[in-house]
mmCIF entry with sequence, helices, sheets and N, C-alpha, C, O atoms, coordinates in Angstrom:
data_MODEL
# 
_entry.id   MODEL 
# 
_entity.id                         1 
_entity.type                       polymer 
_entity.pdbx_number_of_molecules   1 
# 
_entity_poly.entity_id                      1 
_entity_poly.type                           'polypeptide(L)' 
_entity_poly.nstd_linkage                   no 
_entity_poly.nstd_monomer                   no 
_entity_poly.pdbx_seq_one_letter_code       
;(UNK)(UNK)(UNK)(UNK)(UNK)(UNK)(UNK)(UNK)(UNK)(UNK)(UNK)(UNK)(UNK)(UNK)(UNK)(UNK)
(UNK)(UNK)(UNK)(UNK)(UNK)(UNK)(UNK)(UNK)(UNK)(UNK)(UNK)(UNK)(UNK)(UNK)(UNK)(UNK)
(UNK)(UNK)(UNK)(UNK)(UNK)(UNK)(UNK)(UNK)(UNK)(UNK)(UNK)(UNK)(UNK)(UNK)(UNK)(UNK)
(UNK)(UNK)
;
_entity_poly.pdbx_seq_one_letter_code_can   XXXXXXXXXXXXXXXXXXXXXXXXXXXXXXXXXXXXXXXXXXXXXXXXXX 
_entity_poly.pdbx_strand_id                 A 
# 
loop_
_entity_poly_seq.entity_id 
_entity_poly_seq.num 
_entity_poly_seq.mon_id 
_entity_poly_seq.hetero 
1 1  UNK n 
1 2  UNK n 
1 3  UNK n 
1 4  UNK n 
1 5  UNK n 
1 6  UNK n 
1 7  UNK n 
1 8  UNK n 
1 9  UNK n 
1 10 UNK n 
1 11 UNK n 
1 12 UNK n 
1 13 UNK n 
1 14 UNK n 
1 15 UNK n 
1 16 UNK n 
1 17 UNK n 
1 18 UNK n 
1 19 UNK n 
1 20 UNK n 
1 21 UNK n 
1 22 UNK n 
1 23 UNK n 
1 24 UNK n 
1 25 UNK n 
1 26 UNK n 
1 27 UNK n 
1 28 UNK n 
1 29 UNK n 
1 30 UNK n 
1 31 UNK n 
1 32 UNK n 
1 33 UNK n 
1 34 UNK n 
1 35 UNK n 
1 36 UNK n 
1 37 UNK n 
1 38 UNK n 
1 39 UNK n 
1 40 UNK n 
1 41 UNK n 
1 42 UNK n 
1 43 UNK n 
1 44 UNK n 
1 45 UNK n 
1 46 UNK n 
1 47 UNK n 
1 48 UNK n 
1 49 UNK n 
1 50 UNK n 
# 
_struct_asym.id          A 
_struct_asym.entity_id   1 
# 
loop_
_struct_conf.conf_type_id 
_struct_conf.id 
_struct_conf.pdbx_PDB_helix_id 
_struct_conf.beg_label_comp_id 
_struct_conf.beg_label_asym_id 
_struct_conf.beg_label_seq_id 
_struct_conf.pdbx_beg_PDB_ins_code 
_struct_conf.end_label_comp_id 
_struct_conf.end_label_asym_id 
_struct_conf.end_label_seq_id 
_struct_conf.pdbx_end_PDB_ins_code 
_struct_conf.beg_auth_comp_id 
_struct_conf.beg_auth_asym_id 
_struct_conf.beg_auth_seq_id 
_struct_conf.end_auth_comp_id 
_struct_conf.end_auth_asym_id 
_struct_conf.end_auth_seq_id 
_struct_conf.pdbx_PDB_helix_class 
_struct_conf.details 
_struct_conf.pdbx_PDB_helix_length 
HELX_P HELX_P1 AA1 UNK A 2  ? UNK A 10 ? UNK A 2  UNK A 10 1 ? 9  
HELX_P HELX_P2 AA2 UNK A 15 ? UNK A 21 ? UNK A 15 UNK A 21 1 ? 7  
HELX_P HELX_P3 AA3 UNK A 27 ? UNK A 41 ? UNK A 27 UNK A 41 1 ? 15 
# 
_struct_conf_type.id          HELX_P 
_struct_conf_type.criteria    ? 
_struct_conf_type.reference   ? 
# 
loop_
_atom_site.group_PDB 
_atom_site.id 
_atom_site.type_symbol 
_atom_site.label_atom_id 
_atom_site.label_alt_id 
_atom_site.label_comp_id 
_atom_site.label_asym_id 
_atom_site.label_entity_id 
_atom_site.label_seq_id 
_atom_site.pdbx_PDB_ins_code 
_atom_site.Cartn_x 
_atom_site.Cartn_y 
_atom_site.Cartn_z 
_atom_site.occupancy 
_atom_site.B_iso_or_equiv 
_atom_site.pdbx_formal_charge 
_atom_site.auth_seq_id 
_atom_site.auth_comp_id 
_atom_site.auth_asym_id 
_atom_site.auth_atom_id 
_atom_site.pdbx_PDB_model_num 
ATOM 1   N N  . UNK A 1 1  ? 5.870   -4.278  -5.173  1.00 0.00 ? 1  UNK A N  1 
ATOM 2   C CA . UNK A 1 1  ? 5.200   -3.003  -4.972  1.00 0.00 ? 1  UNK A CA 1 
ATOM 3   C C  . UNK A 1 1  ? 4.023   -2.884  -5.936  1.00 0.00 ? 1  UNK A C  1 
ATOM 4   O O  . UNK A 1 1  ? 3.866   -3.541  -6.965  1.00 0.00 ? 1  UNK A O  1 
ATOM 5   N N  . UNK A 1 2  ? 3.426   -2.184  -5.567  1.00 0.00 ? 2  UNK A N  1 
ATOM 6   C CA . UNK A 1 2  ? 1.734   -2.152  -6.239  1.00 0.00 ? 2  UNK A CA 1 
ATOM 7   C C  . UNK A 1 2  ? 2.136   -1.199  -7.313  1.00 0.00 ? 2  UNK A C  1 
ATOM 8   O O  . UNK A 1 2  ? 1.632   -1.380  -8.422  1.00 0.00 ? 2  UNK A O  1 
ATOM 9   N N  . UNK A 1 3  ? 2.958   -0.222  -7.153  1.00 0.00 ? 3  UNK A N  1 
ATOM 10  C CA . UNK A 1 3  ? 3.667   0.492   -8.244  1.00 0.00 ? 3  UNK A CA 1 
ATOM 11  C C  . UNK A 1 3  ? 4.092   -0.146  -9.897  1.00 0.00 ? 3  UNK A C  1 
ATOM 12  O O  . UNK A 1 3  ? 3.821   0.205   -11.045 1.00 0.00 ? 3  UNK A O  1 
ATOM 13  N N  . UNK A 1 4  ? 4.895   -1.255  -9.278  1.00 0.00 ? 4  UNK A N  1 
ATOM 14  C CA . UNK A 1 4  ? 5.480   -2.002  -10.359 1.00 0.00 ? 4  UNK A CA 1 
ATOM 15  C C  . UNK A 1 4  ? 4.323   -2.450  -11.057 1.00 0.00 ? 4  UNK A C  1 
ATOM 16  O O  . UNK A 1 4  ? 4.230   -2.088  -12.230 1.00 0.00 ? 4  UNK A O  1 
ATOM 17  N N  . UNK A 1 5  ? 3.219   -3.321  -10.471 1.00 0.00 ? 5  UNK A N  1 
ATOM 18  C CA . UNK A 1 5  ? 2.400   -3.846  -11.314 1.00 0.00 ? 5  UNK A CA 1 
ATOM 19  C C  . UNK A 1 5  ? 1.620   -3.445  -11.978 1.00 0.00 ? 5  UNK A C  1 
ATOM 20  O O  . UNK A 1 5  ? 1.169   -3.984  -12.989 1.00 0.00 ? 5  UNK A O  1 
ATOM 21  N N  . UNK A 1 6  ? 1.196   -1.953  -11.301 1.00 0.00 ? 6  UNK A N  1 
ATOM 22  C CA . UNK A 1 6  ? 0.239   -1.313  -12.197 1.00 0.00 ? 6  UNK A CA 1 
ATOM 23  C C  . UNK A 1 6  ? 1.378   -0.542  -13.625 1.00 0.00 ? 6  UNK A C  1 
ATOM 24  O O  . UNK A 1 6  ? 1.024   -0.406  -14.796 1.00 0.00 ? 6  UNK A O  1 
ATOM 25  N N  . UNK A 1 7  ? 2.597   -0.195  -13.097 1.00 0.00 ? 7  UNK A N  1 
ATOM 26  C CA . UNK A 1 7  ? 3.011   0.401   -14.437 1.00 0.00 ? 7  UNK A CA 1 
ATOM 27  C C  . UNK A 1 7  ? 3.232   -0.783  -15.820 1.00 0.00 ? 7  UNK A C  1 
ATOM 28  O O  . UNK A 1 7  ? 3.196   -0.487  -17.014 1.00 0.00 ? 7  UNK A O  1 
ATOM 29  N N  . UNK A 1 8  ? 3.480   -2.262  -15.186 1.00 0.00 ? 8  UNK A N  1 
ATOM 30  C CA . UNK A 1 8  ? 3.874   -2.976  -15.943 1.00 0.00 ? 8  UNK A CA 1 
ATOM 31  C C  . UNK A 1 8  ? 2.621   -3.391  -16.816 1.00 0.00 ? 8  UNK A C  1 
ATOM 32  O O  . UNK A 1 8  ? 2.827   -3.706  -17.988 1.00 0.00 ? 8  UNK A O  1 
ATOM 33  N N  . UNK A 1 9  ? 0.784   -3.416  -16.094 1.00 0.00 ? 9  UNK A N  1 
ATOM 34  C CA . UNK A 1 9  ? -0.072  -3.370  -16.759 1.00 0.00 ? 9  UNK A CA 1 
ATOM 35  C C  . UNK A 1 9  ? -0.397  -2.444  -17.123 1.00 0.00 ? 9  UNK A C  1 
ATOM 36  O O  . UNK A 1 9  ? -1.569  -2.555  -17.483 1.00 0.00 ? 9  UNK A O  1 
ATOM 37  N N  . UNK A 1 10 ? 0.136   -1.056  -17.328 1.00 0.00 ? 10 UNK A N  1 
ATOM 38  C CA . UNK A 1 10 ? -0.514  0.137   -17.688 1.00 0.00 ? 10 UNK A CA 1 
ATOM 39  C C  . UNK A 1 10 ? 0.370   -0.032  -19.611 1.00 0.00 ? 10 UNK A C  1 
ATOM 40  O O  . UNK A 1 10 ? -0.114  0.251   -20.707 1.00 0.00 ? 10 UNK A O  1 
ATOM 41  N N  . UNK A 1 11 ? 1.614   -0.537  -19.287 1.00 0.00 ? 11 UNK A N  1 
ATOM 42  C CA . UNK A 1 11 ? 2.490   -0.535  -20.456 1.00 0.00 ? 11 UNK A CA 1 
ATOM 43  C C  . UNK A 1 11 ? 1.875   -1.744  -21.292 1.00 0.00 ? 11 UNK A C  1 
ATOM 44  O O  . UNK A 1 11 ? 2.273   -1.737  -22.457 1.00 0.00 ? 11 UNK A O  1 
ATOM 45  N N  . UNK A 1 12 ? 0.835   -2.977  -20.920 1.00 0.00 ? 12 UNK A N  1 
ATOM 46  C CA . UNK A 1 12 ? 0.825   -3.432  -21.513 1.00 0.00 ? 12 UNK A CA 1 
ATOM 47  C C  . UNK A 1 12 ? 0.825   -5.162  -21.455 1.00 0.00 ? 12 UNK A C  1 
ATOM 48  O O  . UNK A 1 12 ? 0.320   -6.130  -22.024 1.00 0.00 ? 12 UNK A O  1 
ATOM 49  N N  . UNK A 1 13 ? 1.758   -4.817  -20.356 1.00 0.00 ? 13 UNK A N  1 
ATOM 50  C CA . UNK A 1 13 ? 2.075   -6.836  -20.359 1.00 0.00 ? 13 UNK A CA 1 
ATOM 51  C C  . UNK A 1 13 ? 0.999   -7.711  -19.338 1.00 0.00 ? 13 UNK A C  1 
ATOM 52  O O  . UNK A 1 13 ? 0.512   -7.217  -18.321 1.00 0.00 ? 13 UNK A O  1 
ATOM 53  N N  . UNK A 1 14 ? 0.820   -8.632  -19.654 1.00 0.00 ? 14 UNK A N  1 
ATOM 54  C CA . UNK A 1 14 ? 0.157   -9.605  -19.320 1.00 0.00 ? 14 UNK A CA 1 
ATOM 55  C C  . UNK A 1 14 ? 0.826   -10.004 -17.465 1.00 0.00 ? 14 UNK A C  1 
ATOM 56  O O  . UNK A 1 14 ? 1.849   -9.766  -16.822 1.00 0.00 ? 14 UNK A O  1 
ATOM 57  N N  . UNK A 1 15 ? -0.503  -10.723 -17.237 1.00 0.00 ? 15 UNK A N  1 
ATOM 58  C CA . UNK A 1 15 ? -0.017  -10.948 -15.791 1.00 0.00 ? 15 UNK A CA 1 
ATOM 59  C C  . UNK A 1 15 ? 0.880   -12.228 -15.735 1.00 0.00 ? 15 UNK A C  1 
ATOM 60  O O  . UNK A 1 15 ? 1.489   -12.370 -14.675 1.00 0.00 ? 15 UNK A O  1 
ATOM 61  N N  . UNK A 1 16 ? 1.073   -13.227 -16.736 1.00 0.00 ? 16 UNK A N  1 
ATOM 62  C CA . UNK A 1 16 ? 2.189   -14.129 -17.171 1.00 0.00 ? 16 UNK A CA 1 
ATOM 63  C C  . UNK A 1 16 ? 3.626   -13.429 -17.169 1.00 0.00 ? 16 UNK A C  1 
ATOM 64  O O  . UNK A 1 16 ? 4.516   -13.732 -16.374 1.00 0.00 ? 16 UNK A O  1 
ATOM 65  N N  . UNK A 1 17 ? 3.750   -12.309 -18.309 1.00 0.00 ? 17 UNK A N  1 
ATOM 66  C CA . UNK A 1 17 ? 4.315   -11.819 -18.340 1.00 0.00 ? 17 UNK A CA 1 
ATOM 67  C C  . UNK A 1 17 ? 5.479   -10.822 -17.202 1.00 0.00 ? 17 UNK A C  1 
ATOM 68  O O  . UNK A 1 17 ? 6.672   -10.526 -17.127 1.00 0.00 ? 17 UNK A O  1 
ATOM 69  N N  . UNK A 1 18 ? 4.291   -10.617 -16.524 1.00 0.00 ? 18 UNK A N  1 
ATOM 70  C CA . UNK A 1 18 ? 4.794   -9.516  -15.051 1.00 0.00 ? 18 UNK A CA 1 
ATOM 71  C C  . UNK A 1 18 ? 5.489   -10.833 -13.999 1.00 0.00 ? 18 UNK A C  1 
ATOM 72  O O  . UNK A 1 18 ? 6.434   -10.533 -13.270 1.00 0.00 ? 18 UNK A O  1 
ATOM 73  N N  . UNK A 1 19 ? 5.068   -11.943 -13.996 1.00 0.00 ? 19 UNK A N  1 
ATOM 74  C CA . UNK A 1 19 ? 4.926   -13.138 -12.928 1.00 0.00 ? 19 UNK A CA 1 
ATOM 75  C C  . UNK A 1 19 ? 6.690   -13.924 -13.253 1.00 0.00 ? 19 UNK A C  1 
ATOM 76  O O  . UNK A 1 19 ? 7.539   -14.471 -12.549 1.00 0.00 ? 19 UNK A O  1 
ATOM 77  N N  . UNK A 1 20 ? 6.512   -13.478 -15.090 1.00 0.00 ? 20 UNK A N  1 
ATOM 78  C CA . UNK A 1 20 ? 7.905   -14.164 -15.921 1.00 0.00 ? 20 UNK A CA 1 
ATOM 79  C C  . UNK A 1 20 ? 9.075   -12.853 -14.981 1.00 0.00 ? 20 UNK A C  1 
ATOM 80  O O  . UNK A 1 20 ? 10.093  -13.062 -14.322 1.00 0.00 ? 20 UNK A O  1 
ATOM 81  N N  . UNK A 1 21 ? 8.701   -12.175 -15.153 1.00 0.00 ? 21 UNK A N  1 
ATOM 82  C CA . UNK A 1 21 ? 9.637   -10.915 -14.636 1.00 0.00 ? 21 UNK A CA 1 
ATOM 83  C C  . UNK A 1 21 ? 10.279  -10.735 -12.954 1.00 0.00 ? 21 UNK A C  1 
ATOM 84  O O  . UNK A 1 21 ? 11.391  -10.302 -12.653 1.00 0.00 ? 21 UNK A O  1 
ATOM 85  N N  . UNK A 1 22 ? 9.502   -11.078 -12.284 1.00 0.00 ? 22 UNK A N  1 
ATOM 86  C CA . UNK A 1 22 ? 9.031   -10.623 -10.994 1.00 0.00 ? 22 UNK A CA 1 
ATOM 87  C C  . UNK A 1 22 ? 8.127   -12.220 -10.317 1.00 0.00 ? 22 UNK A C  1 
ATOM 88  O O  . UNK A 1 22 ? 6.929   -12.384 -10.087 1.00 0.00 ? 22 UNK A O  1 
ATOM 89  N N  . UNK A 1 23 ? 9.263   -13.149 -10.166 1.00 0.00 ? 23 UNK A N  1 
ATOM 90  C CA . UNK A 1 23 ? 8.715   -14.827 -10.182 1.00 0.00 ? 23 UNK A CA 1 
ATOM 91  C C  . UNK A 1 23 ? 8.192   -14.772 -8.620  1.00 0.00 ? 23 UNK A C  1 
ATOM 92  O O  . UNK A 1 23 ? 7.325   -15.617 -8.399  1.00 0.00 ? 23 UNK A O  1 
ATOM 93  N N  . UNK A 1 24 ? 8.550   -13.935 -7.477  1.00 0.00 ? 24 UNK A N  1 
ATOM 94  C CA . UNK A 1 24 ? 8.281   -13.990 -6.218  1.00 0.00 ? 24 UNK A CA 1 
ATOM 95  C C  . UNK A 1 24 ? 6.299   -13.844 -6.031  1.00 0.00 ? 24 UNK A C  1 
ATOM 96  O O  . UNK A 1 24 ? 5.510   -14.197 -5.155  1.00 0.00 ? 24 UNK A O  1 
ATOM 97  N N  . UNK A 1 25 ? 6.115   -12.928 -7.776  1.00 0.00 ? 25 UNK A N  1 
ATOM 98  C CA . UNK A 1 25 ? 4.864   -12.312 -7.396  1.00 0.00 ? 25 UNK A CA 1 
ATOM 99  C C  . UNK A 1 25 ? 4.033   -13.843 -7.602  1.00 0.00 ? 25 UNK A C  1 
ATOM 100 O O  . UNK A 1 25 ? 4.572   -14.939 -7.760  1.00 0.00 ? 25 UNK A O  1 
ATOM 101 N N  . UNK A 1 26 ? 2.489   -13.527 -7.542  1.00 0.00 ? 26 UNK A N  1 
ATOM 102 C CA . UNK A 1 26 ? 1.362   -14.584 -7.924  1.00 0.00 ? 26 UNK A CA 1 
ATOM 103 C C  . UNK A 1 26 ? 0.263   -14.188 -8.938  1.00 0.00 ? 26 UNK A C  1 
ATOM 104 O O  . UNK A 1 26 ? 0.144   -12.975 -9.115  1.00 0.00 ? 26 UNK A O  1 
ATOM 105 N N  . UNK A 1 27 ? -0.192  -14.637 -9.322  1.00 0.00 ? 27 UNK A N  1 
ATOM 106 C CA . UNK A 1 27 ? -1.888  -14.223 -10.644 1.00 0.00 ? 27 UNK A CA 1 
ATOM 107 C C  . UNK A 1 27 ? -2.872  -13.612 -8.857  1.00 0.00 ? 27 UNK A C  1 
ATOM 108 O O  . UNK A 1 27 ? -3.733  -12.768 -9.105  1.00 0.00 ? 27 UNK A O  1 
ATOM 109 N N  . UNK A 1 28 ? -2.752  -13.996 -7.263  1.00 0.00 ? 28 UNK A N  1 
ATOM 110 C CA . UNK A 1 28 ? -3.459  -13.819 -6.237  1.00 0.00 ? 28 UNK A CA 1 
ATOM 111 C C  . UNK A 1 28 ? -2.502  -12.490 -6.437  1.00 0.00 ? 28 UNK A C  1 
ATOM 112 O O  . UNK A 1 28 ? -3.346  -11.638 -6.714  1.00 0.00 ? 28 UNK A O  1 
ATOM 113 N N  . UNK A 1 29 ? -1.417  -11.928 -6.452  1.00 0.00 ? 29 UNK A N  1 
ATOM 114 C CA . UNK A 1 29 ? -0.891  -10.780 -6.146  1.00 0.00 ? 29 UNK A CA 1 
ATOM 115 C C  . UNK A 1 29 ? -1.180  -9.260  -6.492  1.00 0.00 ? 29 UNK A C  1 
ATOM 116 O O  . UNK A 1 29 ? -1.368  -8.146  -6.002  1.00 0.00 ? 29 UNK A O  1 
ATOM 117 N N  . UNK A 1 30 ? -1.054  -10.223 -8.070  1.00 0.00 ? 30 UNK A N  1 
ATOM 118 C CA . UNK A 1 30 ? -1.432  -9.111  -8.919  1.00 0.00 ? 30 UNK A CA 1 
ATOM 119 C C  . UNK A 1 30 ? -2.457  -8.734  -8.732  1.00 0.00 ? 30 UNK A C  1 
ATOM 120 O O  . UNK A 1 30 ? -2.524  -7.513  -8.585  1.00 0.00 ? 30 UNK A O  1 
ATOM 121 N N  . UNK A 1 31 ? -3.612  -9.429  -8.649  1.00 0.00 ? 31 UNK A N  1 
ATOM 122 C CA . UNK A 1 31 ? -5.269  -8.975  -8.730  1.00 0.00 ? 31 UNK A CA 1 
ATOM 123 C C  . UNK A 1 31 ? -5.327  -8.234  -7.554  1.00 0.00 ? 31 UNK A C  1 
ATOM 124 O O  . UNK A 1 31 ? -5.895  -7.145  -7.643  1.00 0.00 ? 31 UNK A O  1 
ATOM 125 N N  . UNK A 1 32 ? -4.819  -8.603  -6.338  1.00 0.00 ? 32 UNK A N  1 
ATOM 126 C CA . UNK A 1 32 ? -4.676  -7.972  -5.146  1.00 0.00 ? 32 UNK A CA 1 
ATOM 127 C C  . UNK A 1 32 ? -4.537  -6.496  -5.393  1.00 0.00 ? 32 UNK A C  1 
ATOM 128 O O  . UNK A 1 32 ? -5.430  -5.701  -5.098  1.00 0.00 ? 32 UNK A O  1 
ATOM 129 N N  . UNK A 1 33 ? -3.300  -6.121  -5.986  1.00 0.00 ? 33 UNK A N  1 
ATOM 130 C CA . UNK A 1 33 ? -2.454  -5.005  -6.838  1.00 0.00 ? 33 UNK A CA 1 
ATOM 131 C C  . UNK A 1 33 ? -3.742  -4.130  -6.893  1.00 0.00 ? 33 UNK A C  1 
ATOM 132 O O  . UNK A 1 33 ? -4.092  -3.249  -6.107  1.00 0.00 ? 33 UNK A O  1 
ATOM 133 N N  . UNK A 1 34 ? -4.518  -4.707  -8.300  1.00 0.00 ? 34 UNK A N  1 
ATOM 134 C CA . UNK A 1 34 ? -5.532  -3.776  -9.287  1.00 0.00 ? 34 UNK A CA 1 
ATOM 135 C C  . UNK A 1 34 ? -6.236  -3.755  -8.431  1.00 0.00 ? 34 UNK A C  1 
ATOM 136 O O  . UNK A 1 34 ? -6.747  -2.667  -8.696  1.00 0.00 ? 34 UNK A O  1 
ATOM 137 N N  . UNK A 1 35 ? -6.913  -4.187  -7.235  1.00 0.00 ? 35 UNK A N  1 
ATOM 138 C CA . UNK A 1 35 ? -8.156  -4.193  -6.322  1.00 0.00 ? 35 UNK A CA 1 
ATOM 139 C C  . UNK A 1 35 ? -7.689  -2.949  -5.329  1.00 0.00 ? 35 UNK A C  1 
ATOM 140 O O  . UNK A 1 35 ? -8.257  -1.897  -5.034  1.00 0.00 ? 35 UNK A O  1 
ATOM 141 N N  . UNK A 1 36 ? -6.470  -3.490  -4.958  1.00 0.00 ? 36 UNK A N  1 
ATOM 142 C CA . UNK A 1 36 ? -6.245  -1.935  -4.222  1.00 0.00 ? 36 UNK A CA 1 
ATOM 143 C C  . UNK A 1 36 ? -6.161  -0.665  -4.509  1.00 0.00 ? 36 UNK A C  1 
ATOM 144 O O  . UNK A 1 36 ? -6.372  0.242   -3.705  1.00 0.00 ? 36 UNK A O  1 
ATOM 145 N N  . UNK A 1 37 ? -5.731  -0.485  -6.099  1.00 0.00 ? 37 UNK A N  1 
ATOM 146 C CA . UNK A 1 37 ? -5.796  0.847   -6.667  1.00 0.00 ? 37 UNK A CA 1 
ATOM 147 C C  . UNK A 1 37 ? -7.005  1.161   -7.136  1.00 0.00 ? 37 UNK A C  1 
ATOM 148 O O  . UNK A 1 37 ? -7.529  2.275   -7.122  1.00 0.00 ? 37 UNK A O  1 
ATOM 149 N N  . UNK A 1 38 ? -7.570  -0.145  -7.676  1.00 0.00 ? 38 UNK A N  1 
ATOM 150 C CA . UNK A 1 38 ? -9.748  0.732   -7.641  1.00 0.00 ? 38 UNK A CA 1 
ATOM 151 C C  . UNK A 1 38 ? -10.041 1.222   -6.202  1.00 0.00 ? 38 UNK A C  1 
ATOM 152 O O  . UNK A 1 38 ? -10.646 2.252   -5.904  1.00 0.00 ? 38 UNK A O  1 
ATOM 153 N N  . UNK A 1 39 ? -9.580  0.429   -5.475  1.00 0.00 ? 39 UNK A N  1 
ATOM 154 C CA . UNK A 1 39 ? -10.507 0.861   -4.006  1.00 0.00 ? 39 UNK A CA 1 
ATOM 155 C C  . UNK A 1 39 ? -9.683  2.708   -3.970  1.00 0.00 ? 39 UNK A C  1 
ATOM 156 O O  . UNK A 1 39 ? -10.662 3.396   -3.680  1.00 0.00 ? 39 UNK A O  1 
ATOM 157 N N  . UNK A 1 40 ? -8.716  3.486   -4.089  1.00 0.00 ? 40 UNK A N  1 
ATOM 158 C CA . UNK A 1 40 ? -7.817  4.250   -3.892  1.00 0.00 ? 40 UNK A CA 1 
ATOM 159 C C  . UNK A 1 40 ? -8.264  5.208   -4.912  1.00 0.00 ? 40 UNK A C  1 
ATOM 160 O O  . UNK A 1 40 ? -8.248  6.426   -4.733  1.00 0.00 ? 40 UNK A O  1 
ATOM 161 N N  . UNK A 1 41 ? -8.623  4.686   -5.880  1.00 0.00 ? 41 UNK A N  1 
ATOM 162 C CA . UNK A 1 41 ? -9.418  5.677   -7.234  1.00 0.00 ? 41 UNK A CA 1 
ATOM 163 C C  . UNK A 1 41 ? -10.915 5.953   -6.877  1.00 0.00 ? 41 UNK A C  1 
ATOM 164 O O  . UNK A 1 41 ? -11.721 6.556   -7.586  1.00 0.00 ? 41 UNK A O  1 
ATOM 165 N N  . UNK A 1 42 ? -11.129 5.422   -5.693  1.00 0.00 ? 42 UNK A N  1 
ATOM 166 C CA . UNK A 1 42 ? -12.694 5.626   -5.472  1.00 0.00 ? 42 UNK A CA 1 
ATOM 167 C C  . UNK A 1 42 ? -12.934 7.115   -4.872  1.00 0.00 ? 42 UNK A C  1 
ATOM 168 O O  . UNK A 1 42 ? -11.899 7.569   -4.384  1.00 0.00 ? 42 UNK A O  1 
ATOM 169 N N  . UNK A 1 43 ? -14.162 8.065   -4.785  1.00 0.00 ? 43 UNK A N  1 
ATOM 170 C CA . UNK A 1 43 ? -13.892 9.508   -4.071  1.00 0.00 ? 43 UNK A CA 1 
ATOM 171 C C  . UNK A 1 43 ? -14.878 9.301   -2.926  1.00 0.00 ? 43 UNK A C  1 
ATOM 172 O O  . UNK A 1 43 ? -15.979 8.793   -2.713  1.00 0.00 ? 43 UNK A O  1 
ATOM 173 N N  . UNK A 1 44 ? -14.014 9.886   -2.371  1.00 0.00 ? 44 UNK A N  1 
ATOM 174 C CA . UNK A 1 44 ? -14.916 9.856   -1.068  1.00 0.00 ? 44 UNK A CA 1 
ATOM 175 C C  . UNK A 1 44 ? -14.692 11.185  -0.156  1.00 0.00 ? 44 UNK A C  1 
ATOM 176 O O  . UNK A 1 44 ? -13.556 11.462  0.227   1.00 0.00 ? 44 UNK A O  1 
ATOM 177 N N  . UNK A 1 45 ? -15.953 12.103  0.222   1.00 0.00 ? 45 UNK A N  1 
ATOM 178 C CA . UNK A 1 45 ? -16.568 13.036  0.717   1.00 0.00 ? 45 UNK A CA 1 
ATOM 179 C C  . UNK A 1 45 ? -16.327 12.968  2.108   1.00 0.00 ? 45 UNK A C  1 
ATOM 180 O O  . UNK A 1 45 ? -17.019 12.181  2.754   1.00 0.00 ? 45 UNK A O  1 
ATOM 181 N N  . UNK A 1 46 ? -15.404 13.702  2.735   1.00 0.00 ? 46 UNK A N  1 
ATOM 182 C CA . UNK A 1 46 ? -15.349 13.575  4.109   1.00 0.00 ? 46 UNK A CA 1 
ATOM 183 C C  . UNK A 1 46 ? -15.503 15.184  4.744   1.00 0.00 ? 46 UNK A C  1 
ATOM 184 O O  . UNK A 1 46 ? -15.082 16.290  4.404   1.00 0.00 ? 46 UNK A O  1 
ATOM 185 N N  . UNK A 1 47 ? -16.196 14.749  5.654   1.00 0.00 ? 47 UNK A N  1 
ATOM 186 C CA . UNK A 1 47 ? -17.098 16.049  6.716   1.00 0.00 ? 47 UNK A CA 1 
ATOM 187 C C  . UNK A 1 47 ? -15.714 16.555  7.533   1.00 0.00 ? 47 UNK A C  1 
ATOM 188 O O  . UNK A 1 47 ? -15.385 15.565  8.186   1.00 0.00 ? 47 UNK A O  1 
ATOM 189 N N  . UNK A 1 48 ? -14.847 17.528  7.774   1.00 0.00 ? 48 UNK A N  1 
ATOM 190 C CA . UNK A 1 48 ? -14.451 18.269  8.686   1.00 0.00 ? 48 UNK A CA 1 
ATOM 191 C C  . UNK A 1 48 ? -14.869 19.233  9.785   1.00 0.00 ? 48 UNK A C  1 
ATOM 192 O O  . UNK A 1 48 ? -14.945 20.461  9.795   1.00 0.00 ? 48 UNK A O  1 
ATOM 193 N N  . UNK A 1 49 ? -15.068 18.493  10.523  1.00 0.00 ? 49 UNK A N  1 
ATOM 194 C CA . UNK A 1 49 ? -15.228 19.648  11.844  1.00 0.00 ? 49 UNK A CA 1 
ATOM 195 C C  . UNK A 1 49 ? -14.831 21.018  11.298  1.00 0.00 ? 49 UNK A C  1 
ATOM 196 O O  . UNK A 1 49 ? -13.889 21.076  10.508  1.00 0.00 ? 49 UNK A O  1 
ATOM 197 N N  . UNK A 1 50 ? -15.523 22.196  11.688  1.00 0.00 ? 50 UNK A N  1 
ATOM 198 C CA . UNK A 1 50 ? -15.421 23.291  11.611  1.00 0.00 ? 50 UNK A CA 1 
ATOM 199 C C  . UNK A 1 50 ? -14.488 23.899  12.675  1.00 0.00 ? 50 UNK A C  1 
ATOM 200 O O  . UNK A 1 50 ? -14.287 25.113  12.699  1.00 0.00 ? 50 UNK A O  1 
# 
């Protein structure tokens, strides 16, 4: 879950570290992870019909 990885880099540990923990994940997973929560932190202005 994208959950896990961001709390496990928010606390601190290395992506070795998260990979030692959680062996199913990849160094491709994780980055995946952080790419999806920038794209999700981005704002975006949307027009509603009146």
């Amino acid at each position: 879950m994208v959950s896990v990885i961001l709390d496990n880099l928010a606390e601190g540990a290395t992506a070795e570290e998260i990979i030692k923990s959680y062996p199913s994940l990849t160094r491709e997973a994780i980055q995946a992870a952080i790419s999806y929560a920038a794209q999700l932190s981005h704002e975006r202005v949307l027009t509603l019909p009146a």
